[in-house]
C-alpha positions as CSV (number, residue, x, y, z in Angstrom):
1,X,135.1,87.0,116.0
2,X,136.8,89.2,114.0
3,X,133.0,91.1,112.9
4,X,132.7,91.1,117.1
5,X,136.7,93.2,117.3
6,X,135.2,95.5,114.2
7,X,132.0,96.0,116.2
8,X,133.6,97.0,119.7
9,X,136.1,99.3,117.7
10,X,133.3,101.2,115.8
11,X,131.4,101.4,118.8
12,X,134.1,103.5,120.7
13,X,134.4,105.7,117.9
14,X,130.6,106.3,117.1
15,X,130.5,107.4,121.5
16,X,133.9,109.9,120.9
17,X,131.5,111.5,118.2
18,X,128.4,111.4,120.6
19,X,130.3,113.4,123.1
20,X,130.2,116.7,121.9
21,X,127.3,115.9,120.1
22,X,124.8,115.1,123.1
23,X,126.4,118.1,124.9
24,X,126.0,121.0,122.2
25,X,122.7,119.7,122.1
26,X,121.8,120.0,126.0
27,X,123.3,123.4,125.6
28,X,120.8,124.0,123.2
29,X,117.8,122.7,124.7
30,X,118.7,125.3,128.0
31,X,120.0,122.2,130.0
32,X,122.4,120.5,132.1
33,X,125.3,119.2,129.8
34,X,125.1,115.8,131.8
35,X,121.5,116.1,130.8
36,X,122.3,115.6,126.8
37,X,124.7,112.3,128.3
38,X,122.5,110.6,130.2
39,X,120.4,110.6,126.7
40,X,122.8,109.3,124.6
41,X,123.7,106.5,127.4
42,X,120.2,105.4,128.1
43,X,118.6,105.8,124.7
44,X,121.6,104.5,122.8
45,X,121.5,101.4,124.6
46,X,117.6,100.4,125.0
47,X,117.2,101.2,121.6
48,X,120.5,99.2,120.9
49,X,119.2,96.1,122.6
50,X,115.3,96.0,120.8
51,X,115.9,98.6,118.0
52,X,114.5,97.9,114.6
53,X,117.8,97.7,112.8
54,X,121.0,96.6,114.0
55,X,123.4,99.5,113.5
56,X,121.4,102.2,114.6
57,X,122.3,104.7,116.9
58,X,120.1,106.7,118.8
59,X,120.8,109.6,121.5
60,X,120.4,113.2,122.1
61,X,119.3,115.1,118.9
62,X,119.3,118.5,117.5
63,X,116.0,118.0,115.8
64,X,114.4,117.5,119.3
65,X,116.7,119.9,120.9
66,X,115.4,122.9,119.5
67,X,111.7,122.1,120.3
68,X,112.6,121.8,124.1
69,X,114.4,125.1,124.3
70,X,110.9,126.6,124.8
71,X,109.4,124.4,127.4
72,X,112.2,124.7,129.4
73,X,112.5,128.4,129.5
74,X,109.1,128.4,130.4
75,X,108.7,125.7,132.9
76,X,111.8,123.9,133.6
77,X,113.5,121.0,133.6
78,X,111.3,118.8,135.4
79,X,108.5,119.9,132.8
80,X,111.1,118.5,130.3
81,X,111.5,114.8,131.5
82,X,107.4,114.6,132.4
83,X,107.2,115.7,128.6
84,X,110.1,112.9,127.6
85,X,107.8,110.0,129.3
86,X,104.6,111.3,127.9
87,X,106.3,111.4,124.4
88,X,107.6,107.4,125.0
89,X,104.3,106.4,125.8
90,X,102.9,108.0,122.3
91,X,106.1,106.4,120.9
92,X,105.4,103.0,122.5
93,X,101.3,103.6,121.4
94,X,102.1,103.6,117.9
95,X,104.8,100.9,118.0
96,X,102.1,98.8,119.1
97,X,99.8,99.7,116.9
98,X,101.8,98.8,114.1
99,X,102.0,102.5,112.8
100,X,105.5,102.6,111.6
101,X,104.6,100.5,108.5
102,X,103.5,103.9,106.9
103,X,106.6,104.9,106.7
104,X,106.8,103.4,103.5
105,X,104.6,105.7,102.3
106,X,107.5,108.2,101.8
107,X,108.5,108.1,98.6
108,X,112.2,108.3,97.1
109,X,112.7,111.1,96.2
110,X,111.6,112.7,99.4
111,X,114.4,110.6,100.6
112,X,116.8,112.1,98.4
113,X,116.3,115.5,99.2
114,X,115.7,114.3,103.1
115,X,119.5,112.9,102.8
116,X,120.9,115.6,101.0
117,X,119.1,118.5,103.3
118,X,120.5,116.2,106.0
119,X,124.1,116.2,104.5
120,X,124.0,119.7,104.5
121,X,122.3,120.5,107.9
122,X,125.6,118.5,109.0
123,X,128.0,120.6,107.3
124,X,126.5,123.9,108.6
125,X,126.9,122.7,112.1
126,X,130.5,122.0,111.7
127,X,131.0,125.7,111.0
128,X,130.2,126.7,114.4
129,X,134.0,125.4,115.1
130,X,135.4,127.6,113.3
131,X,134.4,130.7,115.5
132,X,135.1,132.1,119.2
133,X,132.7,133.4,121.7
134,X,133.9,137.1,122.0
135,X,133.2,139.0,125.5
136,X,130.0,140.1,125.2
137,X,128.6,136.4,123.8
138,X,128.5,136.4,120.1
139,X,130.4,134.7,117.8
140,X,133.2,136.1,115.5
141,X,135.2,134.0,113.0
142,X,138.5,132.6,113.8
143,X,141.7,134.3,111.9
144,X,145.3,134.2,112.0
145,X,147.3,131.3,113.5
146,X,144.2,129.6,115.3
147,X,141.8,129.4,111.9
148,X,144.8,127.7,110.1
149,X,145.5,125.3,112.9
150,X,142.0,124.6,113.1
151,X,141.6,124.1,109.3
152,X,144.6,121.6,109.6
153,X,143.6,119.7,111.9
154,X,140.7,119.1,110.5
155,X,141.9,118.1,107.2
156,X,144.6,115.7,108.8
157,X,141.6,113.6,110.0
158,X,139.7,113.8,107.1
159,X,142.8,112.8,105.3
160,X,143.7,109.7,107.9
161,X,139.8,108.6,107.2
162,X,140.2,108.6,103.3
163,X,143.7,106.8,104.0
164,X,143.2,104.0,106.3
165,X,140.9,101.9,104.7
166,X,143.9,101.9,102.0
167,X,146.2,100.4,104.9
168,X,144.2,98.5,107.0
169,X,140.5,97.1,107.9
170,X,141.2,96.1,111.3
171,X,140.6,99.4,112.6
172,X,137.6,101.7,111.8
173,X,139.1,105.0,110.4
174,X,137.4,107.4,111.9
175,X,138.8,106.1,115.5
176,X,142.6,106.2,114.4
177,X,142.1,109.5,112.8
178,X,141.2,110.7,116.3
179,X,143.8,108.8,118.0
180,X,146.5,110.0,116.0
181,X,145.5,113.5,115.6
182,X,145.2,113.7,119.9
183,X,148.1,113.1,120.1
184,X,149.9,115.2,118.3
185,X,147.6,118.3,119.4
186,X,149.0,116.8,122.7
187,X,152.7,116.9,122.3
188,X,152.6,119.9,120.3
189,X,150.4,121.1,123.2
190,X,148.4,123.1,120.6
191,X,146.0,125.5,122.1
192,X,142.8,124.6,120.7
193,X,139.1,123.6,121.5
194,X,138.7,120.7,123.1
195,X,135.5,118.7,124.2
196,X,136.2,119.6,128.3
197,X,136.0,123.4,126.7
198,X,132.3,123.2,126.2
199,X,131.6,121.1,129.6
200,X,132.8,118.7,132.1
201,X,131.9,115.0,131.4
202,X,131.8,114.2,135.3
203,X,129.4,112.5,137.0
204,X,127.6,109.5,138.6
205,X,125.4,106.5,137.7
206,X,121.6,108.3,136.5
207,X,119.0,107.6,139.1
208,X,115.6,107.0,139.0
209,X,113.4,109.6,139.8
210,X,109.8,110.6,138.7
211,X,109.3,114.3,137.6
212,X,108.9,117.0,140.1
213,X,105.7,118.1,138.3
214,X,102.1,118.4,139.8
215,X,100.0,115.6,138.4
216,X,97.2,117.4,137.4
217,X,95.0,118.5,134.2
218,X,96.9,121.9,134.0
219,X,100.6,119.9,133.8
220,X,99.0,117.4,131.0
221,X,97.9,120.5,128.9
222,X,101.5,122.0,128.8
223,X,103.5,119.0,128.2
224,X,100.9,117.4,125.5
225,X,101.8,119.3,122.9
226,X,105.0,119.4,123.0
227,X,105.0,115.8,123.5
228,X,103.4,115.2,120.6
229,X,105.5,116.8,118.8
230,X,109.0,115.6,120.0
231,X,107.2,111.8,119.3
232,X,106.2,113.1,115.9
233,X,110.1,114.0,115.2
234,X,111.6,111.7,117.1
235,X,109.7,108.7,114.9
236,X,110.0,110.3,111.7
237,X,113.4,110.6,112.0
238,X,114.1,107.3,113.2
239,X,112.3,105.7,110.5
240,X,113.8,107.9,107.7
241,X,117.6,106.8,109.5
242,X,115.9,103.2,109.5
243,X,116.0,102.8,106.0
244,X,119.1,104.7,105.2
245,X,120.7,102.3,107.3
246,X,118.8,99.0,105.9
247,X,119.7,100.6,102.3
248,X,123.3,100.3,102.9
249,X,123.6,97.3,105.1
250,X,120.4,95.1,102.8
251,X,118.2,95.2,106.1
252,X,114.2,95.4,105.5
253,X,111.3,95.7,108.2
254,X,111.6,96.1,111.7
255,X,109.8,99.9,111.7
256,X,106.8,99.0,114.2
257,X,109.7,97.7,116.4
258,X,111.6,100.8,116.2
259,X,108.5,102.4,117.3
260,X,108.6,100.4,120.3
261,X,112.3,100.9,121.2
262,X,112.4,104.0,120.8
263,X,109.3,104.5,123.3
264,X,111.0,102.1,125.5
265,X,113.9,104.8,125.5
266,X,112.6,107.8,125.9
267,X,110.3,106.5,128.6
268,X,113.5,105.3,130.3
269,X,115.6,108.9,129.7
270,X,112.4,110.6,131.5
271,X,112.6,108.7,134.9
272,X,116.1,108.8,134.7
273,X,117.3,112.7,133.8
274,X,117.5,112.4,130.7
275,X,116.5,115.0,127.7
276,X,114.9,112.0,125.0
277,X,115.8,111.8,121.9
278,X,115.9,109.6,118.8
279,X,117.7,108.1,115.8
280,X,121.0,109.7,114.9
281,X,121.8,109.9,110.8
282,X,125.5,111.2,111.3
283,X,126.1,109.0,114.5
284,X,125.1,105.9,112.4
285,X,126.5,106.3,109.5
286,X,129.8,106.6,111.1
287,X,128.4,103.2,112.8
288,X,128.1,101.5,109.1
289,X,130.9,103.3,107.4
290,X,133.1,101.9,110.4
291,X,132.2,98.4,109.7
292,X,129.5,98.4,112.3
293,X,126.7,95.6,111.9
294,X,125.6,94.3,114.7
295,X,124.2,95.5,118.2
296,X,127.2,95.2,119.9
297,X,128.1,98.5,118.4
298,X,125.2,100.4,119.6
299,X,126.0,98.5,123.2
300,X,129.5,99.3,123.2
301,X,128.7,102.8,122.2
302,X,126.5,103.6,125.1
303,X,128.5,101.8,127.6
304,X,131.8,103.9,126.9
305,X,129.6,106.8,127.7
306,X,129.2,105.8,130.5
307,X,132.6,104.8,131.2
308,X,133.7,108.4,129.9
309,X,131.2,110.1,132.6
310,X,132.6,107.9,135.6
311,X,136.2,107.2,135.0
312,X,137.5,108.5,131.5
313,X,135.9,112.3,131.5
314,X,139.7,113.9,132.0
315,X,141.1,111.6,129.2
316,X,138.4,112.7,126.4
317,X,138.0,115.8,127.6
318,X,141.1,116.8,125.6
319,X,139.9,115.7,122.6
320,X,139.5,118.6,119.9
321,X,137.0,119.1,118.6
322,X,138.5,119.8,115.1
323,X,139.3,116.2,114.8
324,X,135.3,115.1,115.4
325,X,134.7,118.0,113.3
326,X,136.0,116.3,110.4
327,X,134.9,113.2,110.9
328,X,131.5,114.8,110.9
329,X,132.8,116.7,107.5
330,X,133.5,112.9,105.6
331,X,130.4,112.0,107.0
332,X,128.7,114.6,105.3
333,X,131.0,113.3,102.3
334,X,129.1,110.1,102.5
335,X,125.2,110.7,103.2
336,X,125.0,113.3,100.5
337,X,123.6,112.0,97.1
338,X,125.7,112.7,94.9
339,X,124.5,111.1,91.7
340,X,120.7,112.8,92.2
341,X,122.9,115.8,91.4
342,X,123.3,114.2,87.6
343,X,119.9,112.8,88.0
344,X,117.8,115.3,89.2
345,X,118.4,116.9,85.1
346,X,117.1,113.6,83.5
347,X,113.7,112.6,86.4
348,X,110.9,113.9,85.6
349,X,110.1,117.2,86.8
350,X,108.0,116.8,89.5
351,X,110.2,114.4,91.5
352,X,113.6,116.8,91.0
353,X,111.0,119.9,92.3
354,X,110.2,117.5,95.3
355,X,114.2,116.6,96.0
356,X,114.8,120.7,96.0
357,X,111.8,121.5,98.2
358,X,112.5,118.7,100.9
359,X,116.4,119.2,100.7
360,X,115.4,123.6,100.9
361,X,112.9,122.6,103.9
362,X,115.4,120.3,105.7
363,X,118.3,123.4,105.6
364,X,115.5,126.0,106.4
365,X,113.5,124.6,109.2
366,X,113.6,121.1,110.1
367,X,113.5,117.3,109.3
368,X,110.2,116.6,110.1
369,X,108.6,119.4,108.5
370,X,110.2,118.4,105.4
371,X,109.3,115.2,105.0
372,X,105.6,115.9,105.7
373,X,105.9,119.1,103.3
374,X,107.8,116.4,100.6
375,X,104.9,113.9,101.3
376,X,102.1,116.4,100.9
377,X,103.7,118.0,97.5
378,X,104.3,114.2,96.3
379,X,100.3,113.0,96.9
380,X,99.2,115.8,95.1
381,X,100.6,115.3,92.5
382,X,100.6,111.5,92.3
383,X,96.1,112.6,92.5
384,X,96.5,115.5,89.9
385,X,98.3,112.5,87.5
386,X,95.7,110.1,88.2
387,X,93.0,112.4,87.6
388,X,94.1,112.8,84.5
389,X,94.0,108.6,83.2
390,X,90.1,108.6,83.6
391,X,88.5,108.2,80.1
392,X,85.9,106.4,78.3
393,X,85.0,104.3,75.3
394,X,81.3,104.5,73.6
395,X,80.4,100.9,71.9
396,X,76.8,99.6,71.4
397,X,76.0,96.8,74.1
398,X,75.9,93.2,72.9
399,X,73.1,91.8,75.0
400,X,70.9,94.9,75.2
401,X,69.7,95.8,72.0
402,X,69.5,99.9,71.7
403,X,71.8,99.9,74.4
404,X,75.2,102.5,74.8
405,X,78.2,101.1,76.9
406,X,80.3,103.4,78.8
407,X,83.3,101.4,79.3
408,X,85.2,103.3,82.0
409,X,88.8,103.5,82.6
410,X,91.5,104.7,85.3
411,X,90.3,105.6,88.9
412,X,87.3,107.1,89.8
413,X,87.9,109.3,93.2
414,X,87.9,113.2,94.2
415,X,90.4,114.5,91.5
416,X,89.1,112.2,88.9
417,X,85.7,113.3,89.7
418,X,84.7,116.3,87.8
419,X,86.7,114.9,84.6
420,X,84.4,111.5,85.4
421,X,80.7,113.7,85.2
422,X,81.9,115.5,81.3
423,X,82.8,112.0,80.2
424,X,79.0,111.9,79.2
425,X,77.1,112.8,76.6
426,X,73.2,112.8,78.3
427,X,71.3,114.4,75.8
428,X,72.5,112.6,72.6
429,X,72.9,109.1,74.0
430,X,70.1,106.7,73.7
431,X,67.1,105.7,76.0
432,X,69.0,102.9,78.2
433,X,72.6,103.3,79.0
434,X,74.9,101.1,80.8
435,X,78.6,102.3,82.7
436,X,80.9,99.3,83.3
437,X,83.1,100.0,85.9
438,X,85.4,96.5,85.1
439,X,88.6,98.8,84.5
440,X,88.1,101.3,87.0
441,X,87.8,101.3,90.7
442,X,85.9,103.3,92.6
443,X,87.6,104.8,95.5
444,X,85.7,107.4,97.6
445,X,83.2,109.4,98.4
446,X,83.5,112.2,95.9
447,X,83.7,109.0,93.2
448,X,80.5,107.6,94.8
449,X,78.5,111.5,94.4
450,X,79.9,111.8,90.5
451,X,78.1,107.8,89.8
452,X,74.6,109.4,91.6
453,X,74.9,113.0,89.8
454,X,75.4,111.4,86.9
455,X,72.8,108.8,87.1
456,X,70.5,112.4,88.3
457,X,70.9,113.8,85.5
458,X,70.2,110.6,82.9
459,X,66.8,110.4,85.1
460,X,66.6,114.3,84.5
461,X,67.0,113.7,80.7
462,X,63.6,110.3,81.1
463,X,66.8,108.2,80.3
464,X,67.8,104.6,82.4
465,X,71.1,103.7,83.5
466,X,72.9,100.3,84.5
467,X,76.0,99.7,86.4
468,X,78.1,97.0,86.0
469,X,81.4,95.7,87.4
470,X,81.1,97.0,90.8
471,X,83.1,95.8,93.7
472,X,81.1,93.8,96.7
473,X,82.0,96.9,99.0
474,X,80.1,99.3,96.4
475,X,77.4,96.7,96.6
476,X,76.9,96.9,100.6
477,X,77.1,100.8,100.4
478,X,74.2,101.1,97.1
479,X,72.5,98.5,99.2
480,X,72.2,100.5,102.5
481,X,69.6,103.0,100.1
482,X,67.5,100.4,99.7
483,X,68.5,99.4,96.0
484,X,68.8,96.0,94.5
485,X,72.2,94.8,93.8
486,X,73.1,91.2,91.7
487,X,75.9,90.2,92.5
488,X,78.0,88.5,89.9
489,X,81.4,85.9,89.8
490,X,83.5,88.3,88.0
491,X,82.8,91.3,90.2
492,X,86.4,93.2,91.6
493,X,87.5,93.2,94.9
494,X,88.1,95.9,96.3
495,X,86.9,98.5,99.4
496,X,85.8,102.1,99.0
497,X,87.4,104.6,101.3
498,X,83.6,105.8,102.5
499,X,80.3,104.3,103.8
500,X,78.1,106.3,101.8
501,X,74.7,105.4,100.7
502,X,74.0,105.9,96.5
503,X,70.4,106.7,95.5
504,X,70.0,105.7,92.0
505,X,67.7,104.0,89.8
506,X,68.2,100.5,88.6
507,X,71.7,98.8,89.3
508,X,73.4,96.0,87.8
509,X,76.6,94.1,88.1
510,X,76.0,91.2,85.5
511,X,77.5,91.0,82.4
């Protein structure tokens, strides 16, 4: 009961902080502000209900925001929620297909500088509150009396969230800091932003209505890439918040699910008015950090959006925004990694490269550009180490008297390839020469072109080679050219990433 009370309290605070979230963001993407809430409501609770880890919480997001803004200047709105269901049906696709298991393939400390870049991405938005639109639409600074109110404000909540869990667990900080700094801004009657400053949160129920689009090959070649896209973002970043979440709560799996949900959601937001979107770091860490562990948050969340958009929009409309700005500020406090700053001088240099280039990618463009950038940068040079581990010992063959044994070791595939071919020594070795393959494992088809260049060039030299230790896959591929393969007990299994045919001489896998 008393994890149900914690659940139903974090979720009202996590949906204050999604206010002015989901409508700075509609405002970004060129749309209606009620737009950006009927998000947050719709994808917040589907993915609530099915998501992939409890705790989560999804709505209206910046990272999706800013690829919209184009397709709506161009073509509207209505293009916009036709694009929103296209990108839940890619979402759904590759839920189904299982595809969200390959998010593990991002390595850690991708992760760190994807958390870190995040942290700061965070901060840098909270700056914006600390200017005024002038006359003529750009921003100035604040000065004077309203900067220092501003700044005090803000550090009164951030000071009530470090304080309360010093008093109390029964209620999450971040909502009492809120409460208590309303109401003084509302006695003192302080003249300060508020949320009803940037919009109205009036309205109805959303209804269900398909696009106002023209169903025809022209419409699916505008929206497509731009759906692909969005579903691109919109699943990388809800896997990456995925595991941050499972990280802190001990939570593992659930990422084709997430997949689904998050189709499921966006899907839903397209027939319904809605602007998509996707996992929210900031949102759910606020979720956890509030004691949040269950659905119900996520549920509770999205339902007191919509009770603020059909009864409550006066009441939170006088919210300032100073006092969700630094709740955003201590949540910035929290995701950053902290210790990778003492780390990242002691890991090895390639990995502390990767945390600066995905942290520097993350500030600089966006999420999902980072991540595949970290990726990339951390394959090539997980291949450029593993090319390095091929080698080769030289012994004279036990069975095959005259014999040379090439015993090969470390992976044979396109990095190690050209080190591979200059591990022989053609002309000096003798008349028959076997490569055993029994601590190696060939991997693709570069690795399958160095064995038949070699073995060319032995056949150049009047010289006969054997291979041993190859797996049943290599087998079925050196069959397919017509070659005789023995198959033997002690043979590896493993696949090659290729069906490529070898042409070589003689082959053999016995001992």
């Amino acid at each position: 009961m008393r994890q149900i009370n914690i659940d139903v309290l974090s979720g009202l605070t996590v949906s204050l902080a999604l206010v002015p979230e989901a409508l700075a963001f509609a405002i970004v993407a060129g749309v209606a502000p009620l737009v950006g809430l009927y998000a947050a409501f719709i994808v917040g609770l589907i993915t609530a209900l099915i998501g992939g880890r409890p705790g989560m919480i999804s709505g209206a997001t910046g990272a999706l925001a800013v690829v919209m803004v184009s397709l709506v200047a161009q073509h509207g709105v209505e293009y916009l929620f036709a694009t929103v269901v296209l990108m839940g049906f890619l979402q759904l696709l590759a839920g189904i297909l299982r595809w969200g298991k390959f998010i593990r393939m991002v390595p850690h400390p991708v992760m760190l500088g994807f958390v870190n870049g995040l942290a700061i991405v965070i901060g840098l938005a909270q700056l914006e509150q600390f200017s005024t639109v002038s006359g003529d639409g750009s921003h100035i600074w604040l000065s004077g009396v309203p900067l220092y109110i501003t700044i005090s404000l803000v550090c009164a909540t951030m000071a009530f969230i470090w304080l309360t869990p010093r008093i109390t667990k029964l209620v999450p900080p971040p909502l009492l800091a809120i409460s208590i700094v309303t109401i003084f801004v509302l006695i003192l009657d302080l003249n300060v932003l508020r949320v009803g400053d940037i919009a109205s949160l009036s309205g109805g129920l959303p209804e269900f209505r398909l696009p106002m689009v023209q169903v025809n090959l022209d419409t699916l070649l505008i929206i497509i890439p731009y759906a692909v896209i969005l579903a691109s973002i919109g699943l990388i970043e809800s896997l990456l918040t995925l595991n941050l979440v499972g990280d802190i709560t001990g939570q593992r799996g659930g990422a084709s699910r997430e997949c689904v949900a998050q189709g499921c959601a966006n899907l839903a937001t397209g027939f319904f008015g809605g602007m998509g979107g996707c996992a929210m770091i900031g949102q759910s860490m606020i979720n956890v950090e509030s004691g949040g562990r269950t659905r119900i948050a996520g549920i509770i969340a999205s339902l007191f959006l919509l009770f603020f958009i059909l009864f409550a929009a006066p009441a939170i409309e006088q919210i300032p925004i100073a006092t969700l700005t630094g709740v955003m500020f201590m949540v910035v406090i929290g995701t950053f990694a902290w210790n990778s700053l003492k780390s990242i001088f002691i890991m090895p240099r390639s990995d502390a490269f990767i945390v600066i280039i995905v942290t520097a990618v993350t500030v600089a463009k966006d999420l999902a550009v980072a991540v595949v950038v970290g990726v990339i940068i951390s394959a090539l040079i997980y291949a450029w180490n593993s090319a390095k581990r091929i080698d080769a010992s030289r012994r004279p063959s036990v069975r095959e008297a005259g014999a040379l044994v090439y015993d090969i070791q470390g992976p044979l595939f396109f990095a190690s390839a050209s080190g591979f071919r200059d591990l022989f020594n053609i002309l000096e070795d003798p008349e028959f020469v076997i490569i055993d393959f029994k601590n190696s494992r060939v991997v693709d088809q570069s690795a399958l072109q160095a064995i038949e260049d070699v073995a060319a060039k032995y056949a150049e030299a009047g010289k006969q080679i054997k291979l041993r230790h190859l797996s049943p896959d290599c087998h079925s591929l050196l069959s397919k050219a017509g070659q005789l393969i023995i198959d033997s007990d002690d043979d590896p299994k493993y696949g090659v990433a290729v069906d490529y045919g070898i042409k070589l001489g003689i082959f053999d896998s016995t001992n």
